[in-house]
Backbone bond lengths (Angstrom), bond angles and torsions (degrees), N, CA, C in turn:
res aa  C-N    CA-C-N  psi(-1)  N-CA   C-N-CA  omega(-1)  CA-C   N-CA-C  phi
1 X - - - 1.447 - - 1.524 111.30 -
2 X 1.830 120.15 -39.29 1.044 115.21 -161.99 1.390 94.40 -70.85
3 X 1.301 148.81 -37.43 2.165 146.59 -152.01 1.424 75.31 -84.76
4 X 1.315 159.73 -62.34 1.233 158.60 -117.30 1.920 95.12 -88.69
5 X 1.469 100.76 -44.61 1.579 106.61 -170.14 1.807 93.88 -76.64
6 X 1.730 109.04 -53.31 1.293 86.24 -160.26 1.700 126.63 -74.11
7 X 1.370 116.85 -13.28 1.375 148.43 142.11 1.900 92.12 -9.78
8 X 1.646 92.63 -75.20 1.627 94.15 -151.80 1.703 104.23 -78.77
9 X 1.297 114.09 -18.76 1.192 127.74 158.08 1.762 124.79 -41.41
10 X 1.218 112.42 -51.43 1.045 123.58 175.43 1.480 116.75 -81.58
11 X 0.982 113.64 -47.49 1.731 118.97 168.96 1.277 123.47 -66.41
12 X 1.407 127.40 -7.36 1.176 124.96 146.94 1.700 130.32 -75.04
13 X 1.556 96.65 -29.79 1.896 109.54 155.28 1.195 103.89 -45.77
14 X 1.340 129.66 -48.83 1.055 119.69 -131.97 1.748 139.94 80.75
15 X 1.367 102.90 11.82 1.649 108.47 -176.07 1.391 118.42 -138.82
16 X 1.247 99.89 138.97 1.339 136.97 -173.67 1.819 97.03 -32.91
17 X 1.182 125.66 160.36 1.304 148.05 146.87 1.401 111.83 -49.51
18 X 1.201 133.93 -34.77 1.183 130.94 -174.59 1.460 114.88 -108.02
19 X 1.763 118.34 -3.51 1.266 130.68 173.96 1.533 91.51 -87.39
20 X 1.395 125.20 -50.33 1.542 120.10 -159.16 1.269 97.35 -73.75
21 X 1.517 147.34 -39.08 1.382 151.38 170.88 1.204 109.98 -48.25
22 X 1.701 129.78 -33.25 1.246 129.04 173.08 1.506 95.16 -69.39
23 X 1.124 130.73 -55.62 1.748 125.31 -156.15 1.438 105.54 -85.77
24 X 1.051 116.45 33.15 1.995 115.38 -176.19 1.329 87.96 -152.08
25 X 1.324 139.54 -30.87 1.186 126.26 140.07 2.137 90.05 116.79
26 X 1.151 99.60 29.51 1.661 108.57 175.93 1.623 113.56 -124.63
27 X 1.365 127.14 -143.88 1.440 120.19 -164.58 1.467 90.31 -135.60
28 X 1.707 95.63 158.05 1.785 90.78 177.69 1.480 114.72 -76.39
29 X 1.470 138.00 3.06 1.266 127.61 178.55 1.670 97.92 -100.93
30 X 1.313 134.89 -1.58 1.296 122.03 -176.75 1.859 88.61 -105.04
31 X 1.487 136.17 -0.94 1.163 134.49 169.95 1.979 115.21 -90.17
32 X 1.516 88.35 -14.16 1.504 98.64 -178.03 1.554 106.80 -72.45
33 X 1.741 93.35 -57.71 1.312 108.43 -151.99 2.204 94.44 -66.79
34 X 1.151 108.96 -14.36 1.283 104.64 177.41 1.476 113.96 -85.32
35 X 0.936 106.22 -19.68 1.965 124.76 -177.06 1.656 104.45 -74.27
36 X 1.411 107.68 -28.92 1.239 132.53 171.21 1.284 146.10 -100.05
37 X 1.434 110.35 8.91 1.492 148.18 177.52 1.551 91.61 58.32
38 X 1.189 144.93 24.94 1.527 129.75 168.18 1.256 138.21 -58.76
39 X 1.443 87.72 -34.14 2.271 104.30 153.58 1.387 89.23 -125.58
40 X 1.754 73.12 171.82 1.504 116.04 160.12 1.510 115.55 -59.65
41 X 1.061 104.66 160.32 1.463 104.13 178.99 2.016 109.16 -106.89
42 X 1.108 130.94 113.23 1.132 126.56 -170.12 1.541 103.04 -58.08
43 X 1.437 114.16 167.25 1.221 120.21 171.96 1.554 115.48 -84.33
44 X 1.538 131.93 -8.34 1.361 145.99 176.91 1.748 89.45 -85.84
45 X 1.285 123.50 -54.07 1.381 108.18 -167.67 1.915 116.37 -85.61
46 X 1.532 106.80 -7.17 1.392 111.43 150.58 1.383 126.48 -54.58
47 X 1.546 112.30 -66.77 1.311 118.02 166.45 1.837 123.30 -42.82
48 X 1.535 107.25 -34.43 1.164 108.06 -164.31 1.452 98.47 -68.86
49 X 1.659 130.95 -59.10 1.427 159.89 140.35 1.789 81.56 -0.24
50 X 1.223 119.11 -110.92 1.251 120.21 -145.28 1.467 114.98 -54.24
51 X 1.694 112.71 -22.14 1.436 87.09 169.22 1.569 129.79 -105.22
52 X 1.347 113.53 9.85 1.350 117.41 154.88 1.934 127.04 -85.58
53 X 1.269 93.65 -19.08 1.777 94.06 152.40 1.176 125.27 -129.07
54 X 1.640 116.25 48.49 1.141 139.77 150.67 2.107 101.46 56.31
55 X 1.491 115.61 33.23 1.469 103.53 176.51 1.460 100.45 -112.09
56 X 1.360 117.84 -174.51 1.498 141.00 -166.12 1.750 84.73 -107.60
57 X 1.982 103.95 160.45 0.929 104.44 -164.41 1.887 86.09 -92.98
58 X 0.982 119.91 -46.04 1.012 98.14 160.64 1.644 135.48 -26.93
59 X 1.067 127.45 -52.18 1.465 123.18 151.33 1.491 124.63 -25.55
60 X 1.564 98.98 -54.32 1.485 95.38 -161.78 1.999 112.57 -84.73
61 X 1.630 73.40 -8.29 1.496 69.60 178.00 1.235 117.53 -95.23
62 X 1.277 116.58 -18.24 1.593 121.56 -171.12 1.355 139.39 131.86
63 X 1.708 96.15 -14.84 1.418 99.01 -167.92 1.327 113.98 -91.10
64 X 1.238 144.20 -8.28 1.095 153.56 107.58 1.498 156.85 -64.16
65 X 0.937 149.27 131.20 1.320 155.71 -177.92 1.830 118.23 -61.98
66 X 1.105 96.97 -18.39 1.623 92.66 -166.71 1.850 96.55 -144.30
């Protein structure tokens, strides 16, 4: 659920995988493999995620809608 949210997260920016990897401060294949549930998502790159597009971690994880 969480690659599925941050996927649509980013495509509503408007930016690339390798633009959002610049602004979270990681690489665009460690933004893939998260887009793609291949890891876990750390709890440093949760926080980072929710507070540059302003959601709850709940959001990003799934357990909520809004």
């Amino acid at each position: 659920m969480y690659g599925e949210r941050l996927r649509e997260l980013r495509e509503n920016k408007n930016l690339t995988q390798k633009q959002l990897a610049k602004i979270l401060n990681t690489d665009q294949q460690a933004i893939s493999r998260y887009e793609r549930e291949q890891i876990d998502l750390s709890t440093n790159f949760i926080l980072k995620v929710c507070d540059y597009f302003g959601v709850t971690a709940d959001y990003l994880l799934g357990r909520t809608d809004y």
